[in-house]
C-alpha positions, 0 to 999 in steps of 0.5 A: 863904293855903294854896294846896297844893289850890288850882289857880291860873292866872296868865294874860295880858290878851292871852290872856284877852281879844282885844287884838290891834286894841290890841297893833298900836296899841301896836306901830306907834303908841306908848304914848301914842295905845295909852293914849288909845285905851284911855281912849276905850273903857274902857267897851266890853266886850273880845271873848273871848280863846283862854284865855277859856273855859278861864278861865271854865269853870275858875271855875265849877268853884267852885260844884260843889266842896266848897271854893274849888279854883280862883282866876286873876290876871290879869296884864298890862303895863299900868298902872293907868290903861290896864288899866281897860278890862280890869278893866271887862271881867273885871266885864261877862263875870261873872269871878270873879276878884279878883287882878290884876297890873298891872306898868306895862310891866315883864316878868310872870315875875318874879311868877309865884312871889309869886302861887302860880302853878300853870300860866301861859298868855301870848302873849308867848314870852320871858315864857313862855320865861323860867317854863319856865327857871325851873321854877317852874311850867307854862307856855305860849305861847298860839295864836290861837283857833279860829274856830269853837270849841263850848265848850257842854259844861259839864265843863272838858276839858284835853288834854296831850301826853305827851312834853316836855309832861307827861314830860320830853323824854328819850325824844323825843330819842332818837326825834329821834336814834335813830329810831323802832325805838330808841325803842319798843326802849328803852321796851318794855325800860322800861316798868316804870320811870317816866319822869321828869317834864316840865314840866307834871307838877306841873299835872297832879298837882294838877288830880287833886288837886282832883278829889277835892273834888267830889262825884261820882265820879271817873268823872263829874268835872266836870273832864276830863283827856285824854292825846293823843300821837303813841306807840302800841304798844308804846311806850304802856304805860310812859305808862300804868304812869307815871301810876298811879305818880304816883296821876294818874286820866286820863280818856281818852288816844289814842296816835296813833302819829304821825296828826293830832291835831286830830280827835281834840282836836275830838272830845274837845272840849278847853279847851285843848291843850298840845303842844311841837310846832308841826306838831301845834299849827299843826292843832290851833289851828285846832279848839281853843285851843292853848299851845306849850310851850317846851323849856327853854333848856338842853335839847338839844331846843332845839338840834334845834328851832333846826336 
């Protein structure tokens, strides 16, 4: 099957559903009363997850597009036997989704490749950690969800930060190490020369990819994408002129220039935000579902983030 204008989330039955009640049984009580409790309950529907709406909203996309753009597999540790509840769940909620992984206990990354997968949302960090190493495709490390999350609105809205998420991490080094005058110097001086790619470049390429297959203009997408980052003038132009190189349409973007970013994502009414730092995140989680993205292992930004 051809997947090239396919978008294909692989998320996690802890990210797609509330488990955490099952996760502390597991953990303090072992693999036999976590399979017992399971067993007990498999008939009781699980509560939705951070990345439930997300999932949910994504799949309806379907039924507006001339074509099938949108399939998830769910993936989980369980085996056959416990993840009944869960495919329960995924029948009771109305999910269109027909792909499951179930690995019995084993790490999840090493199928992201055998299933196509595009972005990949978890809760757990060495899973998450290990995709983005491999650079197979995005991934993220998913918060708790906000408490009192409106998910009225029918479009699908996906917010981004700029650097080290959609971009690669250079020019947040050089903030991290130069200050802030060296890097609006540096990237006013650049503004013409695209900046490189980060990890979540190839998803954002295919979300405007798929964007064509509706039948509205692009201005009234069903799906939304935002741009939401601490630069603002004059650092912001190369953003700009990058994404036009790349021929990405971005609905809406914010340069903050360093102010909180959770009104904002609150306002704009994200799915899902996706930034690579926690003092942002720790907000922005609190109004809207949120995923870290983790820097590669070998980036000098995981040295600095360690510090």
């Amino acid at each position: 099957m051809d997947f090239s204008d396919i978008l294909v989330i692989g998320v996690s039955s802890r990210s797609l559903f509330n488990l955490e009640e099952e996760n502390e049984i597991f953990n303090k009580k072992g693999i036999e009363e976590y399979r017992k409790f399971q067993q007990k309950n498999e008939d009781e529907p699980l509560e939705p997850g951070t990345a439930f709406y997300l999932v949910k909203s994504l799949l309806e996309l379907n039924n507006q597009a001339d074509k099938r753009i949108v399939e998830v597999i769910v993936m989980s540790r369980n085996s056959p036997e416990t993840g009944v509840r869960m495919l329960n769940s995924i029948k009771k909620h109305n999910l269109d989704i027909t792909r499951v992984a179930l690995s019995g206990g084993e790490p999840l990354s090493p199928y992201i490749d055998a299933f196509d997968i595009d972005l990949f949302l978890s809760k757990d960090e060495t899973d998450v950690q290990t995709v983005i190493d491999s650079k197979v495709c995005a991934a993220a490390t998913i918060y708790a969800p906000p408490e009192k999350f409106d998910s009225k609105d029918s479009r699908v809205k996906i917010a981004f930060d700029a650097d080290a998420v959609l971009f690669s991490d250079e020019s947040e080094l050089r903030y991290k190490q130069e200050g802030m005058d060296a890097f609006h110097k540096y990237e006013s001086e650049h503004e013409n020369d695209p900046l490189k790619k980060g990890p979540f470049a190839k998803l954002l390429i295919k979300l405007s990819k798929i964007q064509e297959h509706f039948p509205t203009r692009i201005e009234f997408s069903p799906l939304r994408i935002s741009i939401v980052t601490a630069r603002n003038a004059p650092s912001h132009m190369r953003v700009i002129r990058t994404l036009r190189k790349w021929g990405v349409y971005v609905d809406e973007a914010y340069f903050l220039g360093g102010l909180s970013k959770d009104k904002v994502l609150k306002a704009f009414g994200a799915h899902i935000f996706f930034d690579d730092q926690e003092t942002h995140l720790e907000s922005s989680s609190k109004v809207v579902p949120s995923g870290k993205v983790p820097y590669n292992t070998n980036s000098p930004m995981k040295n600095l983030e360690k510090k």
